[in-house]
N, C-alpha and C positions, 0 to 999 in steps of 0.2 A: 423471101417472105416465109417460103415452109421451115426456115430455119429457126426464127422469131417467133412461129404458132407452135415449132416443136419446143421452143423453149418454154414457153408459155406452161404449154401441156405439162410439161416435168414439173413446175414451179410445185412444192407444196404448200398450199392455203394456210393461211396463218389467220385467227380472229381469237386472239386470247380474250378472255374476264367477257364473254357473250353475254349477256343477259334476254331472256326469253321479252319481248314485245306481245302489247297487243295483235300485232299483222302475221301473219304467216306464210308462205309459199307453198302452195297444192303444187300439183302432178303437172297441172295444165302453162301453156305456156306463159307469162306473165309481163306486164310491163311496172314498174315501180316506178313511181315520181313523187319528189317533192323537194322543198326546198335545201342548200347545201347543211352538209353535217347533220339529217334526220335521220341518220342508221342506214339509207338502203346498201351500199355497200356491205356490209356488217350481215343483215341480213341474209342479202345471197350469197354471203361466203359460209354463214350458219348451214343454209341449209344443201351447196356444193357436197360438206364435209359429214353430210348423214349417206353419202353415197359415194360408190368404189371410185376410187383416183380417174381409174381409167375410160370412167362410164362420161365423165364432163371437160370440158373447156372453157377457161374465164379468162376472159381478156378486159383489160383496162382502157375504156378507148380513149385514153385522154397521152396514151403514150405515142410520141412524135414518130415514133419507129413503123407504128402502123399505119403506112400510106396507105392510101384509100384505094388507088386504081389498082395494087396488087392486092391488097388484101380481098377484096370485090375476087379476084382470080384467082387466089389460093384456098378464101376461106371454106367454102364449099364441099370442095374434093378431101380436105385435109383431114375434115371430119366423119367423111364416109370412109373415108380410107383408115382413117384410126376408130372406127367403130366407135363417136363420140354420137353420144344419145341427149345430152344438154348443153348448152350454148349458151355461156352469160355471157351478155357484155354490159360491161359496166360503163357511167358516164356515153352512153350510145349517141352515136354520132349516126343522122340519116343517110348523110352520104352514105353507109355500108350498108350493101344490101343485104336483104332478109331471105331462107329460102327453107325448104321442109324439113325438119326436125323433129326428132320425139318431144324436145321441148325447148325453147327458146325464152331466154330470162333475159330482158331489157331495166336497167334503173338509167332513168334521166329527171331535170329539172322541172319540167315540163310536160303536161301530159299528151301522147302523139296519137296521132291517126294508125294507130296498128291493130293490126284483128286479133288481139289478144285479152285476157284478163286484164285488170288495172286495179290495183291497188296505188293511194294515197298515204302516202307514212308519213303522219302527222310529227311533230316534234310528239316530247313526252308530256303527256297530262301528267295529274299529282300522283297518281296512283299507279303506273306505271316510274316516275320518279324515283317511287319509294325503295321500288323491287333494287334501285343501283346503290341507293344509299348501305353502306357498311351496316351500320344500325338506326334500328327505327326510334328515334327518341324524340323529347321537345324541340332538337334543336332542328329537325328534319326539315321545318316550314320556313325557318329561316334562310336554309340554305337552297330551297325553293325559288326564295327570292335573290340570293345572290348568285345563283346557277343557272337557274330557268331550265327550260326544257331541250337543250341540245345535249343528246348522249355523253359524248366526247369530254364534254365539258370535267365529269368525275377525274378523268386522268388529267387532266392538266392542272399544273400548279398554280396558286392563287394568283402567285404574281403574274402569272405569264395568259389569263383569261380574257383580257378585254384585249390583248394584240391576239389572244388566236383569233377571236372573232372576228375583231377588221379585217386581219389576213384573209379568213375563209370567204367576209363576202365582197371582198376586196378584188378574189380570184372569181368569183362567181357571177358578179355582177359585172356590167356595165359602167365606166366611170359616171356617166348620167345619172345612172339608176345607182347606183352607191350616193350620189349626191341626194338625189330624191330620200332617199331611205336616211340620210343624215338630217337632213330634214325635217321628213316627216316625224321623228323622233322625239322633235321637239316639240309636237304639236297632239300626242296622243292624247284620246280620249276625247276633242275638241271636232265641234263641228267643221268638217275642213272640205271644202271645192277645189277642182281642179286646176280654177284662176286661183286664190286663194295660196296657194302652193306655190304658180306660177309667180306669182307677184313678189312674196318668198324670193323666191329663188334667185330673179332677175335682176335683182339689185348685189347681189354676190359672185354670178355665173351669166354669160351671155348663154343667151341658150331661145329656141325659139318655142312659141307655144306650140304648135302641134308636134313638136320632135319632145316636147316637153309633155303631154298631153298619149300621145304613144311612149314613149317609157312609163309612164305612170300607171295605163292601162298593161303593162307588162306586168309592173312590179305586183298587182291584183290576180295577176293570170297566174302568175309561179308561188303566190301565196305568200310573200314576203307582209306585203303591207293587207289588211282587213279593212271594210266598213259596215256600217253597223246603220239601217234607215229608221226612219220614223215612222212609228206604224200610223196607217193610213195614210199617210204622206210620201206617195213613193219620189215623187219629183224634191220632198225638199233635202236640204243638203245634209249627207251622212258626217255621222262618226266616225273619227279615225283611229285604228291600232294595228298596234306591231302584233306578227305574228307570235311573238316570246319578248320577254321585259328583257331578257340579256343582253336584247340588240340595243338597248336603250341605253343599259349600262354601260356598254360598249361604246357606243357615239354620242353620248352627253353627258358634258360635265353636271350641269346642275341637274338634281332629282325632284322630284312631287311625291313624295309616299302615295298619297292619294291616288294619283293617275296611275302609278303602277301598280295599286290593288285592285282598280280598275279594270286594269289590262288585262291583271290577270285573270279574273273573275269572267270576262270576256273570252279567253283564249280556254280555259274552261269547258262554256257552254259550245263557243268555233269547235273544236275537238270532239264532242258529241255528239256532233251537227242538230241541236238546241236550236230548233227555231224562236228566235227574239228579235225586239226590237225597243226604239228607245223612245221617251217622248217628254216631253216639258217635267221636267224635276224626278224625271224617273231612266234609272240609267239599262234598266232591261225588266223587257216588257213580253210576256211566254204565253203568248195567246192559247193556246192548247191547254196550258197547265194553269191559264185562268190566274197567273201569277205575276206580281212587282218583285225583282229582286233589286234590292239597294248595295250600292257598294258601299261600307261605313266602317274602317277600321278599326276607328275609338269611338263608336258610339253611345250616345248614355238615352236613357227613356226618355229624357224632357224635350230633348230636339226631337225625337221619332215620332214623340204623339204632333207637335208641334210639323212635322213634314208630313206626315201621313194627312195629315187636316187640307194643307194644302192640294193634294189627291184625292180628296174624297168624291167629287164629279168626276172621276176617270174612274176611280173604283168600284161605284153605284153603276152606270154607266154601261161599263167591261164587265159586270158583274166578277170583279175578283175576288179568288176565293182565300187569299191569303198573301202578306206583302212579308217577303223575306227581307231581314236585314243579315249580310254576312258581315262581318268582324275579325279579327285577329283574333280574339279569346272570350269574348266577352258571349254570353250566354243566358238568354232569359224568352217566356213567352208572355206576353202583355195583352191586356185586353183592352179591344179598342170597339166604342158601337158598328165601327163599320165594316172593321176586317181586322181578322187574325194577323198577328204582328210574332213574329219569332226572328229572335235576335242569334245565326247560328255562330259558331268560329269557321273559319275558311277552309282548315285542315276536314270537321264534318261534313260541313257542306262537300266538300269536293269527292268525297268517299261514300257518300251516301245514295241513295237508291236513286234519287232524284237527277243525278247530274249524268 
């Protein structure tokens, strides 16, 4: 094993085209999680290489070479003995054990009972997006939408995008919970239960409810799948979305424009951790901020005044102080007796002080 941690040691770190993230890595020891392909990898190799070669150790623990009962017995010594002062391991596997360090860097799926720091590495909002994009022009929000929020995605060729992603959560997932998640795909934006899914499912997949029922509540724990309640109504049945529209792209042929402006508009306010919620004809509802925001990609005034009418007893009510319409481009503020009505484009809204 000391052969494999010596080799390890020698390896030099490779992270070419880095691009800086919102998240960062302090001094302190840290654990990263989140779902596959969110940068954490990328990340702790960025910040390995702001410090001397011989100061750290980054092991991959997803390499089959790293037996667990020897490494447990080599890892230790190896690092005192080569005066290694950081300790990443990457993809962290609990079987190995943990022990004192000046600093110990963990990324897993998952977030673990460890006495450390925790950072969440979201996929990328719009504006972290931007910083990957070549150049910032009109066409940026389009390919927004044809990329989504996975880093990686920039480097990979058009053709080859929707098999990286089945591959990635193909290796990630659970065959179960890749079924769930093919699934549920088809079902974003839509009030969806947990029978609901099952009933789904069963006629495609033997599979039982509570094994159905525990994967599902996985796929919510590791952040794949979102829902979205109704306010005041904690009991009745939420909304469902993916964590990133790419995954959509990826496992369904047929599309909804709609539900994927939806999505995205959602994964959005998820990412800034926006407290919202949703309610009869209103698809997020920001009690703090006393605000409707509508998803509406092409929308025109006559339906607005015409929907907003319909809301007027939630808006009296909630005392809202303004009901946002986002859009693709389209742009106006309209006056209405009962509440401010502002029609933004997606790329503002998303950039703006507010999100």
């Amino acid at each position: 094993m000391n052969t494999l941690l010596d080799e390890y040691y020698r390896y030099d770190l490779h992270n070419p085209g880095f691009i800086e993230r919102k998240f960062a890595i302090g001094e302190e020891s840290t654990l990263i999680y989140g779902i596959t392909q969110s940068g954490k990898s990328a990340l702790i190799k960025n910040y390995l290489l702001t410090h001397k070669k011989s100061t750290y150790l980054y092991l991959d623990c997803r390499d089959i070479r790293l037996e667990r009962g020897e490494l447990n017995r080599a890892l230790k010594s190896f690092c005192h003995e080569n005066k290694i002062s950081i300790l990443a391991l990457d993809n962290y596997d609990e079987a190995i054990d943990l022990f004192e360090l000046d600093q110990i860097i963990l990324s897993s799926d998952t977030l673990l009972s460890v006495p450390y720091q925790s950072i969440q590495l979201e996929l990328l909002d719009y504006e972290e997006f931007l910083a990957f994009e070549s150049k910032y022009d009109s066409t940026a929000l389009n390919h927004f939408f044809q990329l989504g929020g996975f880093p990686a995605m920039h480097r990979v060729a058009s053709e080859d995008r929707v098999l990286y992603i089945q591959n990635a959560l193909l290796r990630a997932l659970e065959p179960v919970e890749f079924f769930i998640l093919a699934q549920a795909s088809k079902m974003v934006t839509q009030k969806v239960s947990a029978f609901n899914l099952y009933e789904r499912l069963k006629s495609e997949r033997k599979i039982s409810k509570d094994k159905l029922y525990l994967h599902l509540q996985s796929m919510f724990e590791k952040g794949y799948l979102k829902n979205l309640a109704k306010f005041n109504h904690p009991s009745a049945v939420k909304k469902l979305y993916l964590c990133d529209i790419a995954i959509k792209h990826a496992l369904v042929v047929q599309k909804h424009f709609g539900r994927l402006f939806e999505n995205l508009i959602f994964s959005e306010l998820d990412k800034h951790h926006i407290e919202c919620y949703y309610d009869e004809g209103i698809d997020f509802y920001l009690p703090q901020r006393r605000q409707i925001i509508i998803a509406s990609p092409f929308a025109n005034e006559h339906a607005l005044f015409k929907k907003v009418e319909t809301l007027e007893g939630f808006i009296v009510s909630n005392r809202v102080r303004e009901v946002i319409v986002v859009t693709m481009n389209l742009e106006s503020t309209l006056s209405h007796p009962v509440s401010r009505i502002e029609m933004i484009p997606f790329e503002r809204w998303a950039l703006g002080d507010d999100t």
